[in-house]
C-alpha positions in Angstrom: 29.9 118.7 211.0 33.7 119.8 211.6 36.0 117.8 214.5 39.2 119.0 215.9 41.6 115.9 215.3 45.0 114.9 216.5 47.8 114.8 214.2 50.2 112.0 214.8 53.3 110.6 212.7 55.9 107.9 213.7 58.2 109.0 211.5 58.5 111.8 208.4 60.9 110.4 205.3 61.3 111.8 202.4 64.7 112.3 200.3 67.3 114.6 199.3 68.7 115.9 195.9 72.1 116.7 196.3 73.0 119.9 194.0 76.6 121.6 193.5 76.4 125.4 194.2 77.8 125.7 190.9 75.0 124.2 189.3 73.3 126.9 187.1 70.1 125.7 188.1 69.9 125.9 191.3 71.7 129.5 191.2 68.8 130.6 189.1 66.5 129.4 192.1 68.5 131.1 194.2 68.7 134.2 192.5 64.5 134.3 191.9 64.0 133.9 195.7 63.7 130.5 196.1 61.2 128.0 195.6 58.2 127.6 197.6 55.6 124.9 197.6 52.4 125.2 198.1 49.0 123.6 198.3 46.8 126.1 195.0 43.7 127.6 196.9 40.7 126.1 195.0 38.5 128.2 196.8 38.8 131.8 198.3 38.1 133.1 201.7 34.9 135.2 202.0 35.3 139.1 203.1 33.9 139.0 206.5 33.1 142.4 206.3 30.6 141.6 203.1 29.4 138.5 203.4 26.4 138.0 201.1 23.3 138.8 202.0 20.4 136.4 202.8 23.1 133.5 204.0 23.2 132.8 208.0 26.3 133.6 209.5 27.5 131.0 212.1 30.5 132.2 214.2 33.0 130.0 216.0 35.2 131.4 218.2 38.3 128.8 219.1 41.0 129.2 221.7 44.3 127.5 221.1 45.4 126.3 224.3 48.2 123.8 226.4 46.9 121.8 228.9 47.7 118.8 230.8 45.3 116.2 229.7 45.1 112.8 231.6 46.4 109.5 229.5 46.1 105.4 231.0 48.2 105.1 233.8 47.2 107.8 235.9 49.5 110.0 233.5 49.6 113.6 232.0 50.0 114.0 228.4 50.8 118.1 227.7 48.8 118.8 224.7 48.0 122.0 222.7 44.2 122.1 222.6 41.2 124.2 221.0 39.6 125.3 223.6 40.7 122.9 226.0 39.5 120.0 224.4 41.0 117.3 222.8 39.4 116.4 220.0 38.8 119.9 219.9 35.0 121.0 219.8 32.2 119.9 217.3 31.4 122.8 214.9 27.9 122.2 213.4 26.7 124.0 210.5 24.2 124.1 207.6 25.2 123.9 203.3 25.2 127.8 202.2 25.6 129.1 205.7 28.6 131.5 206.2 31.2 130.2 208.7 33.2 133.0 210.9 35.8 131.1 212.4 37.8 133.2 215.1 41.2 131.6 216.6 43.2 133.4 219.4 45.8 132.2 221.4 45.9 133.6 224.5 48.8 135.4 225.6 51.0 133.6 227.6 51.1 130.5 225.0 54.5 129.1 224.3 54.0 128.6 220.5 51.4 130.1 217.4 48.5 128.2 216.4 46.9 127.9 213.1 43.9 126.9 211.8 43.5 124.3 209.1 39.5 123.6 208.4 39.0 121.1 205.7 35.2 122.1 205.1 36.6 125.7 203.7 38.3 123.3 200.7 41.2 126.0 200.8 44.5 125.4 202.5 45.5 127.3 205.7 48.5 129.6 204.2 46.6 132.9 204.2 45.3 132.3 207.8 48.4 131.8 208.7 50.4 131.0 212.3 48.0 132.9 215.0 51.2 134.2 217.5 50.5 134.7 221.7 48.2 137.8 222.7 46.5 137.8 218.7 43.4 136.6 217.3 42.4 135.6 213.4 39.5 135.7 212.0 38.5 134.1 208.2 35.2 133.3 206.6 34.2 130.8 204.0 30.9 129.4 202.1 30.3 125.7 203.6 29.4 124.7 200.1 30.1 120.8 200.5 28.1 118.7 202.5 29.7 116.6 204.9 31.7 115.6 208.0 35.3 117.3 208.1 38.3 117.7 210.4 40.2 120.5 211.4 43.4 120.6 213.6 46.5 122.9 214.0 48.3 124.8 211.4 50.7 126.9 211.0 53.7 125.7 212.9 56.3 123.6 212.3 56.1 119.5 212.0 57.9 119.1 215.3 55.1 120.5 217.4 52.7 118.7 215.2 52.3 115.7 217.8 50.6 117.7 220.2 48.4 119.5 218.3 45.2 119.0 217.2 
């Protein structure tokens, strides 16, 4: 069982190292291309194209939208949404079956979406930001039994809060 979630921070901290330009290090750094962190991929995306034979094939086809959704007080809260819904909808399938998850965001959107499904137990950087007008779509072995959350992806922490 998958549910779309909401992300929500009060605050980000985190600190600084301050480093002179001169410093030898971090001109190396510089000079390699930079440094980029990320989460290792423990497991790999499945081809959709060959997907093994003999496993069912569940498909999911998500639509990252904005909507005005009504909070206490008889207000609006604008919220990006899958599919409308926040959380977004429950994805239901069975260990060994083959999930083909398909994301679009329609055109018209103000900002990309992104996908991040726990279950897959690989991080969203390949699927990448899904921009206005495209779709995405990955596949992945639901291996691990259990319930797991997915939510937006794929754009930048300031927009996280009204996500999914």
């Amino acid at each position: 069982t998958l549910f779309g979630s909401t992300y929500t921070q009060s605050q980000i901290v985190g600190s600084t190292l301050a480093a002179s330009s001169n410093d030898s290090m971090t001109q190396k750094i510089h000079d390699m291309g930079g440094l980029k962190l990320v989460m290792p991929q423990a497991f790999a995306a499945v081809d959709c194209d060959n997907v093994e034979e003999g496993r069912n094939v569940v498909s999911f086809d998500l639509y990252a939208r904005s909507a005005d959704l009504p909070i206490l007080g008889g207000k609006t809260y604008q919220a990006m949404t899958f599919s409308g819904q926040v959380p977004g909808p429950t994805l239901r399938v069975t260990q060994g079956d083959v999930v083909m998850m398909t994301l679009t965001t329609p055109e018209g959107e103000p900002t990309p979406h992104g996908n991040d499904m726990h279950a897959s137990q690989m991080h969203s950087g390949p699927f990448g930001k899904v921009m206005p007008g495209e779709s995405r779509t990955y596949c992945y072995v639901a291996e691990v039994p259990g319930t797991f959350k997915y939510h937006c992806s794929g754009v930048d922490i300031a927009a996280m809060d009204q996500h999914v």
